[in-house]
C-alpha positions in Angstrom: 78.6 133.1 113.2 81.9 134.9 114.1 83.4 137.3 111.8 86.5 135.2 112.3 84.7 132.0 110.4 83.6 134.2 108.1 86.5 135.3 106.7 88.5 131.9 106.7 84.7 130.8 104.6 85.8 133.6 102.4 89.5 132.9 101.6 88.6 128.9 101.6 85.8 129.8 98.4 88.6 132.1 96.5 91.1 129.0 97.3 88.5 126.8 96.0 87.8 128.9 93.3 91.3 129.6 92.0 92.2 126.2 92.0 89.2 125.2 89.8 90.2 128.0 87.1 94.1 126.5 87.2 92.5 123.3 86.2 90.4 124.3 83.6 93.0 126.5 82.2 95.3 123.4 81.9 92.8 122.2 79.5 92.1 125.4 77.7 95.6 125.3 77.2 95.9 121.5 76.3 93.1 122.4 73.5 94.0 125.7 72.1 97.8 126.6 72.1 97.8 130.3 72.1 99.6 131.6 69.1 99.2 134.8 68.3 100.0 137.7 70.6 98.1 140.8 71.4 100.6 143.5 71.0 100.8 141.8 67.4 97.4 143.3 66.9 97.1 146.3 68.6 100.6 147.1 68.8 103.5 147.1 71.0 103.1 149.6 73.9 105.8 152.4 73.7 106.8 153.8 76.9 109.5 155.9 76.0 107.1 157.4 73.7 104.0 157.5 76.0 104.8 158.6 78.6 105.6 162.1 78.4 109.1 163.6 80.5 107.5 166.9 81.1 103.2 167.4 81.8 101.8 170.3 84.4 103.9 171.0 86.6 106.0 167.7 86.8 109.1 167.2 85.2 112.0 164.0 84.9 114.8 164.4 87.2 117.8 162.9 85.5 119.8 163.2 88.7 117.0 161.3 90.8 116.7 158.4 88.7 119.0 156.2 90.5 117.0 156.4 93.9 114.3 154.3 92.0 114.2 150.9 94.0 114.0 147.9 91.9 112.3 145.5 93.8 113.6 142.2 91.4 116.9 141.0 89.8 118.0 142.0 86.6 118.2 138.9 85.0 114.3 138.3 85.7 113.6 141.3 84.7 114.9 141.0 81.2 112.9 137.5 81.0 109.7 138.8 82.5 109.8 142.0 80.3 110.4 143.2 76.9 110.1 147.3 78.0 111.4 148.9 81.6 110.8 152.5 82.2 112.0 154.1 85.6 112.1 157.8 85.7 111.9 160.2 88.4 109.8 163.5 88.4 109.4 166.1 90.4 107.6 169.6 90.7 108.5 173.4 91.4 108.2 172.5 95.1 110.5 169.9 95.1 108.5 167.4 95.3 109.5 163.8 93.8 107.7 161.1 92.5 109.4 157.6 91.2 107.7 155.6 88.6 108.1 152.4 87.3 106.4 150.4 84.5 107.6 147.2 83.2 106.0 145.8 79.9 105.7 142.7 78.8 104.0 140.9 75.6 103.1 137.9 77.0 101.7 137.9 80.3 100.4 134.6 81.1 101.2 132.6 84.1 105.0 131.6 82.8 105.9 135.3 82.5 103.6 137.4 84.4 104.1 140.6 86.6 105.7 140.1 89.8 103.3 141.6 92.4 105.5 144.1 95.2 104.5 143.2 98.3 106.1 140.1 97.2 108.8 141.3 95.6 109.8 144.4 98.5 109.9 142.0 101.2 112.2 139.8 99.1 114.6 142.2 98.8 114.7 143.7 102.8 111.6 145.8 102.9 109.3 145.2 105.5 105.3 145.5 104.6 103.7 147.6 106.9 100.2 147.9 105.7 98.6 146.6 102.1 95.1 147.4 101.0 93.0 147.8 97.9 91.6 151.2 96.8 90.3 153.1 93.7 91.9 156.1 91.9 89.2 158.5 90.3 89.7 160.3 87.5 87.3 162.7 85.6 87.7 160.2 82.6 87.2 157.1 84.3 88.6 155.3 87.4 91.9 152.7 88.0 92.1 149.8 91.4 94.7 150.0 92.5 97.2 148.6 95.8 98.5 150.8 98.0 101.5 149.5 100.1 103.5 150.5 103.1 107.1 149.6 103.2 109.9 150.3 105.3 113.5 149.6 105.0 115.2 149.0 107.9 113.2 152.0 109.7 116.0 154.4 107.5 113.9 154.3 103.8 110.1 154.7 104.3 108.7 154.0 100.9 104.8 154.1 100.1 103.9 152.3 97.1 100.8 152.4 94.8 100.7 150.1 91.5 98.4 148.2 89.2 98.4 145.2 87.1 97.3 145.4 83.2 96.3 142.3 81.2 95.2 143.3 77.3 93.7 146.7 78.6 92.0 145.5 81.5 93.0 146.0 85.2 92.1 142.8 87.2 91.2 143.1 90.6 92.6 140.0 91.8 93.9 136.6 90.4 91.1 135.4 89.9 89.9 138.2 87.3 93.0 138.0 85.9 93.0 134.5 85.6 89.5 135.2 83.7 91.0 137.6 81.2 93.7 135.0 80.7 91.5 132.4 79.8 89.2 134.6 77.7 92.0 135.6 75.2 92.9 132.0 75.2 89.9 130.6 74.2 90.5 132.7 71.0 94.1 131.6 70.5 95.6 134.5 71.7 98.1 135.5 73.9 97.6 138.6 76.3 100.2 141.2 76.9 100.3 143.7 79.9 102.6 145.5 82.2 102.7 146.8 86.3 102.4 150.6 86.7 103.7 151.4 90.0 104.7 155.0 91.4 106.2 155.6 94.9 107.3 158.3 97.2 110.0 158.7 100.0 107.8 159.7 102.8 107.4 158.4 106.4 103.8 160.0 106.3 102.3 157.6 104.2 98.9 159.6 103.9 101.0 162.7 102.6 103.1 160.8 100.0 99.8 158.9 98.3 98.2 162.1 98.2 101.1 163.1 96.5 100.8 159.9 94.3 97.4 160.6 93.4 97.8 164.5 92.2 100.9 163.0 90.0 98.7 160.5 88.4 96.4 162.3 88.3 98.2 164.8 85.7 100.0 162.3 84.6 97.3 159.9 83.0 95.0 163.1 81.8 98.3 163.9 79.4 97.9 160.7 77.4 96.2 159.9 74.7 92.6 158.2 75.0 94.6 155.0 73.0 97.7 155.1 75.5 95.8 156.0 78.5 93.8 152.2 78.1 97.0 150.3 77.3 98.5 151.7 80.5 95.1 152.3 83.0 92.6 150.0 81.6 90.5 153.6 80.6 
């Protein structure tokens, strides 16, 4: 059997299988209407507060912040999202780093995280490359998506980001649909947010190695409570 059949066999079963988990989710949802929310219970997630503006050797550039690329239109944004944070750090070598995270207490289908390798291409980037990996960390380990993106050959822009549903990073929509269906069962609704950093680099390799020593530093600063709202660890 070719490798080509193979791998259409493989994208038919996750077809086959997300479709089955929308239809059963329309009934969870006919059954139990989720009422209560998540952040009600453990708290609305502070990012302002959480995430630090200085931590070994990085620090926010107030003059970079506008460099940041926002890959979706305001006026989604405010619906999608009840917390934006955009910042920009950078080292004693110069070095820059752009993060984004976008919060939002109610994550379900109607208002979840727009993914960007939809969301770049909408707005003029081409997608060079996409692919999964993991980020490891002494205290535990995040998936994440690495993405290459170009902007009219002028803006090279690598991308690494994850998706958070109630603590938990899903590693496709299938496991999020899971974690979905899980709180609903229970009546409740799930919150979550996107976590994405980038760099400016036409060597891609260089800028998510940069990435990673950023998060790196960046996620050991937290606090074991805000680093599993934010990283799933």
């Amino acid at each position: 059997m070719s490798a080509e059949t193979n791998g259409y066999r493989g994208r038919l079963v996750q077809a086959l299988l997300a479709s089955a988990l929308m239809i059963i989710s329309v009934f969870v949802t006919a059954a139990v209407t989720p009422t209560a929310r998540l952040s009600d219970v453990l708290g609305t997630v502070n990012l302002e507060g959480s995430i630090p503006k200085e931590f070994g050797k990085w620090k926010v550039d107030e003059q970079e912040n506008a460099g940041i690329v926002n890959p979706q239109q305001q006026a989604l944004l405010d619906q999608l999202y009840s917390q934006i944070l955009s910042r920009t750090y950078v080292d004693e070598n110069g070095r820059r780093v752009m993060l984004s995270i976008a919060y939002g207490e109610d994550q379900r289908d109607s208002m979840q995280a727009h993914k960007p390798e939809v969301c770049y291409p909408a707005q003029g980037f081409l997608l060079l490359s996409l692919k999964n990996d993991v980020l490891a960390f002494d205290k535990g380990s995040v998936p994440v998506k690495r993405l290459e993106t170009a902007l009219a050959e002028r803006r090279y822009e690598p991308v690494t980001y994850w998706h958070v549903v109630a603590g938990e990073v899903p590693t496709s929509g299938i496991e999020k649909k899971m974690v979905e269906m899980r709180y609903g069962f229970n009546g409740v609704i799930p919150d979550g947010l996107l976590f994405r950093v980038s760099t400016v680099d036409r060597d891609s390799k260089q800028g998510f190695s940069i990435q990673d020593e950023f998060l790196r530093e960046l996620l050991s600063s937290l606090s074991d409570k805000d680093r599993k709202r934010l990283a799933g660890f």
